[in-house]
C-alpha positions in Angstrom: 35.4 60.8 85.6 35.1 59.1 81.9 38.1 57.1 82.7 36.3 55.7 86.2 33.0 55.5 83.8 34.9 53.0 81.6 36.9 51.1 84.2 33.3 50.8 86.0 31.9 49.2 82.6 34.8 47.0 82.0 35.2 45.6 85.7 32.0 42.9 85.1 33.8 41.8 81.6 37.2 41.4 83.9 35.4 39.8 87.0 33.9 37.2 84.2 37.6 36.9 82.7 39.4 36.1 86.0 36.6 33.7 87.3 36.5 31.4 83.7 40.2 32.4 83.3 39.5 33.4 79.5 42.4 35.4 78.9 44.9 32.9 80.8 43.6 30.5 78.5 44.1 32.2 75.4 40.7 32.9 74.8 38.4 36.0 74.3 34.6 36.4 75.4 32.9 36.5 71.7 35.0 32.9 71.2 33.4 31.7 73.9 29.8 32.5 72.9 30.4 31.5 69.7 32.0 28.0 70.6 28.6 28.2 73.0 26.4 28.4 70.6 28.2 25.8 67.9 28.4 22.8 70.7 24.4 23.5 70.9 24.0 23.3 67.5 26.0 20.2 67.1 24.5 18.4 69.7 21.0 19.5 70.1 19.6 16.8 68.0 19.9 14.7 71.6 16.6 16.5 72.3 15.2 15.0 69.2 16.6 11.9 69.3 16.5 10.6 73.2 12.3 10.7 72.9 12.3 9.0 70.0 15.0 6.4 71.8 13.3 5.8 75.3 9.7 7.6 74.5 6.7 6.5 72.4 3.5 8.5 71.3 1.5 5.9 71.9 1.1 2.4 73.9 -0.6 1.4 71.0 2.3 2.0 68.5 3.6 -1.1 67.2 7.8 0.1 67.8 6.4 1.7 71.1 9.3 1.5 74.0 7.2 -0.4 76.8 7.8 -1.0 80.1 7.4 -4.9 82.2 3.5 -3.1 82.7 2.8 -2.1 79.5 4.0 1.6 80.1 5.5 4.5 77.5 7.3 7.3 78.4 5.7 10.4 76.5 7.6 11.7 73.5 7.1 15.3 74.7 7.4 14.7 78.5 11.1 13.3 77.6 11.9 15.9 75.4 11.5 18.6 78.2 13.5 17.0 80.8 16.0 15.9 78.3 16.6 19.7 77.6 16.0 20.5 80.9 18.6 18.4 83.0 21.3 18.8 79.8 21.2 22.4 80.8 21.3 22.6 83.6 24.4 19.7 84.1 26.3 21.2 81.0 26.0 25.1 83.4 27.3 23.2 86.2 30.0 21.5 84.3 30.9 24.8 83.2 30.8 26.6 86.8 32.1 23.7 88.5 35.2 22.4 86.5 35.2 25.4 84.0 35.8 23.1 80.9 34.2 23.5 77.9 32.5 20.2 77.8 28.5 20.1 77.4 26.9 17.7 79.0 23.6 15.6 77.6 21.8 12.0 77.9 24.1 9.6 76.4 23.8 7.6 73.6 24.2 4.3 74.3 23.0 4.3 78.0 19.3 5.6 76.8 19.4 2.2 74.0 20.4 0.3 76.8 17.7 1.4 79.2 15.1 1.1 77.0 16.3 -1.9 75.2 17.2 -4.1 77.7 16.4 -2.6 81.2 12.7 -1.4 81.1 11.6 -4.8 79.5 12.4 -6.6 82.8 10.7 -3.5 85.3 9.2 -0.3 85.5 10.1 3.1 83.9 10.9 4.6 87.6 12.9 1.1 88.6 15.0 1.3 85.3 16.2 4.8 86.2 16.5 4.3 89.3 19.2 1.9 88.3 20.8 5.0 86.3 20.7 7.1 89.9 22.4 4.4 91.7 24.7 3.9 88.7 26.0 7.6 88.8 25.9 7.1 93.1 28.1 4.4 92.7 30.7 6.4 89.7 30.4 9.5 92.4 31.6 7.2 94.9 34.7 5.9 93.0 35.4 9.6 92.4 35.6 10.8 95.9 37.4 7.9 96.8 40.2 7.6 94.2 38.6 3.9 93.6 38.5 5.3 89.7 42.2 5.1 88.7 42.0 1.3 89.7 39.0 0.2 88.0 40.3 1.9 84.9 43.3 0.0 85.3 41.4 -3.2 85.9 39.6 -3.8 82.1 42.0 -3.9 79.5 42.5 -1.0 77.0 41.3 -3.9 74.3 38.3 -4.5 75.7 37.5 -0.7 77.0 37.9 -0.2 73.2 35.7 -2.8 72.4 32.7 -2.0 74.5 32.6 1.8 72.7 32.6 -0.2 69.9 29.9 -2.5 70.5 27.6 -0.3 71.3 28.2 1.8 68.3 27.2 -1.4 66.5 24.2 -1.7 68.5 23.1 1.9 68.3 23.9 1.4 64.5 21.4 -2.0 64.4 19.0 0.0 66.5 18.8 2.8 63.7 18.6 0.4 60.8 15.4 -1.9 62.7 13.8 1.3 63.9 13.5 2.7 60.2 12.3 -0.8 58.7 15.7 -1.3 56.3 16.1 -4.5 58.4 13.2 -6.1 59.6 12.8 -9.5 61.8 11.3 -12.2 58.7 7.3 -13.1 59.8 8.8 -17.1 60.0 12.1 -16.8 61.0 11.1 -19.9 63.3 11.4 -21.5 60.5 14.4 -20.5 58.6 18.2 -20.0 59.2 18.0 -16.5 58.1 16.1 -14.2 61.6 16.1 -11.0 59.6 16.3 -9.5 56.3 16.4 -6.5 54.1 12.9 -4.5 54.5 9.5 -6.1 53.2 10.3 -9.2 51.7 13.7 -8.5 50.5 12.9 -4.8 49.5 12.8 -1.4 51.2 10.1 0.1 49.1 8.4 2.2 51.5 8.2 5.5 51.7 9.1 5.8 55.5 12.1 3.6 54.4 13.3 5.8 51.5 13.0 9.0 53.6 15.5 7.1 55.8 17.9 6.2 53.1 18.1 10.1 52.1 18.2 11.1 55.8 21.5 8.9 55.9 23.0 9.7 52.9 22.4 13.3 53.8 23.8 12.9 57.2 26.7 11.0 55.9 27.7 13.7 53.6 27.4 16.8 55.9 29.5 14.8 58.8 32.2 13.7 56.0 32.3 17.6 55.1 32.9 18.0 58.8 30.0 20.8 58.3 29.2 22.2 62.1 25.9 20.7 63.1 25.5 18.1 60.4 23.5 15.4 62.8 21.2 18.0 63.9 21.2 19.6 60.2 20.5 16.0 58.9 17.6 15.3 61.3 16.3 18.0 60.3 16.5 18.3 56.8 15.3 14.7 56.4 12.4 15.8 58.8 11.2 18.2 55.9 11.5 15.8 53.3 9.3 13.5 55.6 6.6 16.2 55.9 6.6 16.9 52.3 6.6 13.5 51.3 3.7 12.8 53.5 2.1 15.7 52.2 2.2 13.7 48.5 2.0 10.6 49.6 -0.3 9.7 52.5 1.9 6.6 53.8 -0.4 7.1 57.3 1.3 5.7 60.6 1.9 1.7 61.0 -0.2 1.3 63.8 0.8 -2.3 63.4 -1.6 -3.0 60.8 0.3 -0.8 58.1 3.8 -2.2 57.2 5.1 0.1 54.9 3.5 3.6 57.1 5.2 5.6 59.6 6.9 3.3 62.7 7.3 6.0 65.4 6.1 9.8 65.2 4.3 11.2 62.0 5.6 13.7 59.7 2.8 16.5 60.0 2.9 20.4 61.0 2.0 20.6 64.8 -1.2 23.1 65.8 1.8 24.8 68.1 5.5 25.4 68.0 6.4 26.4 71.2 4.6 25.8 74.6 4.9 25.1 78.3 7.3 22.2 78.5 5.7 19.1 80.9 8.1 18.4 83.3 5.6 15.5 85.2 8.9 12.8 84.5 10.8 14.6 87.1 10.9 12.7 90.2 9.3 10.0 88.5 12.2 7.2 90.1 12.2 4.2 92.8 14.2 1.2 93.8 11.9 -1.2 93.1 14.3 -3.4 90.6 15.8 -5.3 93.2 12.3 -6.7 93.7 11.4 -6.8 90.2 14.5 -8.6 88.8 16.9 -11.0 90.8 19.5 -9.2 92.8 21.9 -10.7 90.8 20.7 -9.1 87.4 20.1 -6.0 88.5 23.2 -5.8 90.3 24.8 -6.5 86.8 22.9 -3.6 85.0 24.1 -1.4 87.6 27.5 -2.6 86.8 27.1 -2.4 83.1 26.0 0.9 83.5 29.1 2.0 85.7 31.7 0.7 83.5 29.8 2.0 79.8 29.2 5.2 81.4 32.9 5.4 83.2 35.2 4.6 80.8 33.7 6.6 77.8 33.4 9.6 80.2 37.4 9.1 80.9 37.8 9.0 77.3 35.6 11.8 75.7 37.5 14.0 78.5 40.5 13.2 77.1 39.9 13.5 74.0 38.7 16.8 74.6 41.0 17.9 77.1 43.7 17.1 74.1 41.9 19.0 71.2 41.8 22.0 73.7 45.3 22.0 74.9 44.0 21.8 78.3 46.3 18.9 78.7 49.4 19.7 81.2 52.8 18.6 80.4 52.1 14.8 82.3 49.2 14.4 80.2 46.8 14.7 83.0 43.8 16.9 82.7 43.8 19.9 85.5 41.0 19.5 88.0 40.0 16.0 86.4 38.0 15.7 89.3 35.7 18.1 89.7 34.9 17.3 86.2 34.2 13.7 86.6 32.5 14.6 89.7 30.4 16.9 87.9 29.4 13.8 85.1 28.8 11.5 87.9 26.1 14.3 89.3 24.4 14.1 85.2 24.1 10.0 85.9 21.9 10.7 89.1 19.9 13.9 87.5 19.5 11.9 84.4 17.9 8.8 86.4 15.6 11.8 88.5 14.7 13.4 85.5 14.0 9.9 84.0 16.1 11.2 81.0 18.7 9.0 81.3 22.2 9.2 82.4 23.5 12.2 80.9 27.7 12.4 80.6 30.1 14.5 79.0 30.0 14.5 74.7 32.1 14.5 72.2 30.4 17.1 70.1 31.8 19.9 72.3 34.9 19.4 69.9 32.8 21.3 67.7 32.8 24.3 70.0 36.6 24.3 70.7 37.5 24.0 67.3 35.8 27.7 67.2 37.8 28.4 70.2 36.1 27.5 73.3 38.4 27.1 75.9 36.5 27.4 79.0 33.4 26.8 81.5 31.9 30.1 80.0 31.0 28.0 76.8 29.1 25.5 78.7 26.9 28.4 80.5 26.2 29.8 77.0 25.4 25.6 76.0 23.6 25.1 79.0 21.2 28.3 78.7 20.4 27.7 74.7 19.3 24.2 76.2 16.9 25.7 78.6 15.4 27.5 75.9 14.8 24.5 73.5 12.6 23.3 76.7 10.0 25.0 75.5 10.0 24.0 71.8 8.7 20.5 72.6 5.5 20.4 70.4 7.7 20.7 67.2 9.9 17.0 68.0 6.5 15.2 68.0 6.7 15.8 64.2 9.7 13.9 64.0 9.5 10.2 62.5 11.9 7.5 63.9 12.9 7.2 60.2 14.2 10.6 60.0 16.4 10.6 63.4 17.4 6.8 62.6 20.7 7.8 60.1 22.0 9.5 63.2 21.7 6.7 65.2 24.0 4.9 62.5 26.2 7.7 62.2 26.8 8.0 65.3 27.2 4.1 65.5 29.9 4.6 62.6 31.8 7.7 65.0 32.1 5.2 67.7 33.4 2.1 65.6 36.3 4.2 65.1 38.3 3.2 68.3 38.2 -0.3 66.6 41.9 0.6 65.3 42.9 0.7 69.0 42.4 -3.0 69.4 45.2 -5.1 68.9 44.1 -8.2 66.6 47.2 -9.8 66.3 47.1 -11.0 69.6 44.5 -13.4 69.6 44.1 -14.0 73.2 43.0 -10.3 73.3 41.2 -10.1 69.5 38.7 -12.8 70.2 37.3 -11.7 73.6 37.0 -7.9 72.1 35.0 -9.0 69.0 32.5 -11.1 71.3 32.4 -8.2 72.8 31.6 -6.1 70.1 29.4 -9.1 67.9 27.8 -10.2 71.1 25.8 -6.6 72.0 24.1 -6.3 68.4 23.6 -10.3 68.0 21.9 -10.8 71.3 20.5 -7.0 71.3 22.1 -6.5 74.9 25.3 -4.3 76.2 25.2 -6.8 79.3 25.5 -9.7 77.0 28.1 -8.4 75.3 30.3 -6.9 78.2 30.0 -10.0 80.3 31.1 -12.6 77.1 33.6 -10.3 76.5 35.6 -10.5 80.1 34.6 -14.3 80.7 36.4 -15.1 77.7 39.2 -12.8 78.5 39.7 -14.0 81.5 39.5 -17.8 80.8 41.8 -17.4 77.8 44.2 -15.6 79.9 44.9 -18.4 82.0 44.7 -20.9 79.2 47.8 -19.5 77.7 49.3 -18.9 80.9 48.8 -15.3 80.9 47.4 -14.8 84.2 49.6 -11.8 85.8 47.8 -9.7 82.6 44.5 -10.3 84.8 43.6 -7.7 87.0 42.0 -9.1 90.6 39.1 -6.9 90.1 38.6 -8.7 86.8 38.4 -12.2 88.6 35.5 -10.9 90.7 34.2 -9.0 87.8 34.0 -12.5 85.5 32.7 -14.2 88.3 29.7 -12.3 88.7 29.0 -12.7 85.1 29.3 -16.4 85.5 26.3 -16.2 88.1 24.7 -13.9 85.9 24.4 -15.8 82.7 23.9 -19.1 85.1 21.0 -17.4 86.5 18.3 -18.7 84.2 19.4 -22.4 83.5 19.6 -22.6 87.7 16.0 -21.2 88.2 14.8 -23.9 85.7 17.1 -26.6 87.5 15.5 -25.4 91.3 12.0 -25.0 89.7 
């Protein structure tokens, strides 16, 4: 009888073995928890730092994130569905593809969307892009259209775009906590922006960004486990202390040298109900509010950012957690990617933003994470943080800013996989990458970048390098950046 008590105990632990395959893959249940737990740790500043990307406190705010009508997206609201659809995608990712890769908004996309898409449309038209974006990756996945695209752009320039972005998260960072500021006449000057107030950053907001960075910078060089959230955090305290002291108030865009976005004050709560009214909050209406041809373009911009770094960050992954099989193909790629495409569409419904695979689930498979159980463990601790929304509205822009440019400096990385001694490939990669920051657009840069490749291609009569797809791909930029001077030509 004690031996059929025991076997009765262990059979859930073996049902939960043979259904994530922990032992097969060399793993035990307490390493999956724990790489759990650490890929929560290290990435759960997303929940702090997507509100404070796409959301606003107030309309009134002068950094606020508007919409074409004048419209914010809450701080708190996005906080809630950001933890909310990142759970419940990172679970699935885990059920689904039973990898241990946590799922979350992605950096990048959210800059993107609320940089250059909501400007031109609503909040529900701009994600609605997003849900047609992950439509259109889900339908390249079921159709085995994937393997060609990725073929069709250039390793140079898929290199390039990660890159570009990470510059233009990194400028994001730097203008959103005032150490680069646009000048008051740079109408009239050569010079459009400059260091701070008038050549200095001697504000208090400013400073408590410089020590968030440093900070940050010092805990990721250490490789310490959590270091962006740790950073946010830490630099959050120093804000709230320094405040205390100090009394810099909020900007209000009256108050240079105050507090840009969020204020650095104990909340009357800590935890709460979380307010999910963003959910659903999603139309088509872009194709009326933008021409076709532009929003066709985001959608496309979209597609291939979020695409090609999911490919990638898989990869990478699969690689660091000898998931790779002896052809250096990942297993079941495709119910993975499958699964991402599915965090593109929630992300747009949830009006989070696309939410993909990340690269901080290294941090859980370096403590030995080898499978979907993980991302359940991710995926719950996600859930939970749901309901801790009241303590992010404490968090300045200024202190979640150095991750922004840390984050920027993790992406620039794949720089040294672009080959600059071929010039015909080196110049349309650094438009690419100059072009995003510069003109404060992924589009921009992305559609300089093939144009250029393409036409330089042919120039030095290197056209069988040119993919057809990339013909049609260059073309449609053509219209797209000929879409302004032609309206002004017609009217």
């Amino acid at each position: 009888m004690a031996d059929t008590a025991v076997e009765t105990e262990q059979a859930p632990a073996s049902r939960l073995d043979r259904f994530f395959k922990i032992t097969e893959r060399g793993s035990t249940t307490g390493r999956e928890i724990r790489g759990g737990v650490v890929t929560f740790v290290a990435m759960a500043y997303i929940v702090v730092l997507n509100p404070l990307i796409i959301g606003s406190f107030s309309a009134t705010d002068a950094g606020a994130h508007k919409d074409l009508f004048g419209n914010i997206l809450p701080v708190s609201q996005v906080a809630a569905v950001t933890a909310l659809v990142a759970g419940v995608m990172t679970i699935l990712m885990g059920l689904v593809a039973n990898y241990p890769f946590a799922m979350a908004t992605g950096l990048g996309i959210n800059s993107m969307v609320a940089v250059t898409m909501a400007p031109q449309m609503s909040w529900p038209a701009a994600m609605g892009l997003v849900m047609l974006n992950g439509i259109v990756i889900l339908v390249l996945v079921l159709t085995g259209i994937r393997t060609m695209v990725f073929r069709a752009v250039p390793a140079s320039l898929k290199s390039a775009i990660a890159v570009g972005i990470g510059a233009f998260i990194c400028l994001i960072g730097l203008v959103d906590a005032g150490f680069v500021r646009r000048l008051p006449d740079a109408a009239n000057t050569t010079v459009p922006v400059g260091l701070g107030i008038g050549g200095s950053i001697a504000s208090w907001p400013t400073l408590v960004f410089v020590v968030g960075l440093l900070i940050t910078g010092v805990l990721v060089a250490r490789n310490v486990r959590g270091a962006i959230l740790i950073g946010v955090l830490i630099t959050t305290v120093f804000a709230i202390v320094l405040e205390a002291i100090v009394h810099a108030g909020p900007s209000n865009g009256t108050n240079p040298k105050g507090w840009n976005l969020g204020y650095p004050a104990l909340p009357d709560d800590i935890a709460g109900l979380p307010d999910l009214s963003l959910l659903g909050q999603v139309n088509f209406d872009a194709w009326v509010q933008v021409p076709a041809i532009t929003a066709a373009l985001l959608v496309f911009t979209l597609v291939l950012t979020d695409f090609f770094d999911t490919i990638g960050t898989m990869t990478g992954l699969g690689k660091e957690a000898d998931l790779i099989d002896k052809d250096g193909q990942l297993p079941n790629v495709g119910k993975a990617l499958f699964v991402d495409s599915l965090g593109a569409v929630a992300g747009g419904a949830g009006s989070s933003s696309s939410n993909t695979v990340y690269i901080e689930s290294a941090a859980g498979i370096a403590e030995g994470a080898r499978t979907g159980l993980a991302n359940v463990v991710t995926g719950l601790l996600f859930i939970a943080a749901m309901f801790l929304t009241p303590l992010y509205e404490v968090v300045p822009v200024e202190a979640a800013a150095p991750a922004l440019v840390v984050v920027g400096a993790l992406m620039i990385r794949q720089i040294s996989e672009i080959d600059f001694t071929d010039f015909s490939l080196a110049l349309p990669a650094f438009l690419t990458i100059v072009v995003m920051p510069f003109t404060y657009s992924i589009t921009n840069g992305v559609g300089v970048g093939f144009i250029t490749y393409v036409v330089i291609q042919v120039a030095t009569g290197k056209t069988r390098r040119i993919h057809p797809l990339m013909w049609v791909i260059a073309v449609a930029f053509v219209a797209y950046f000929a879409v302004g001077p032609l309206r002004e030509l017609i009217g």
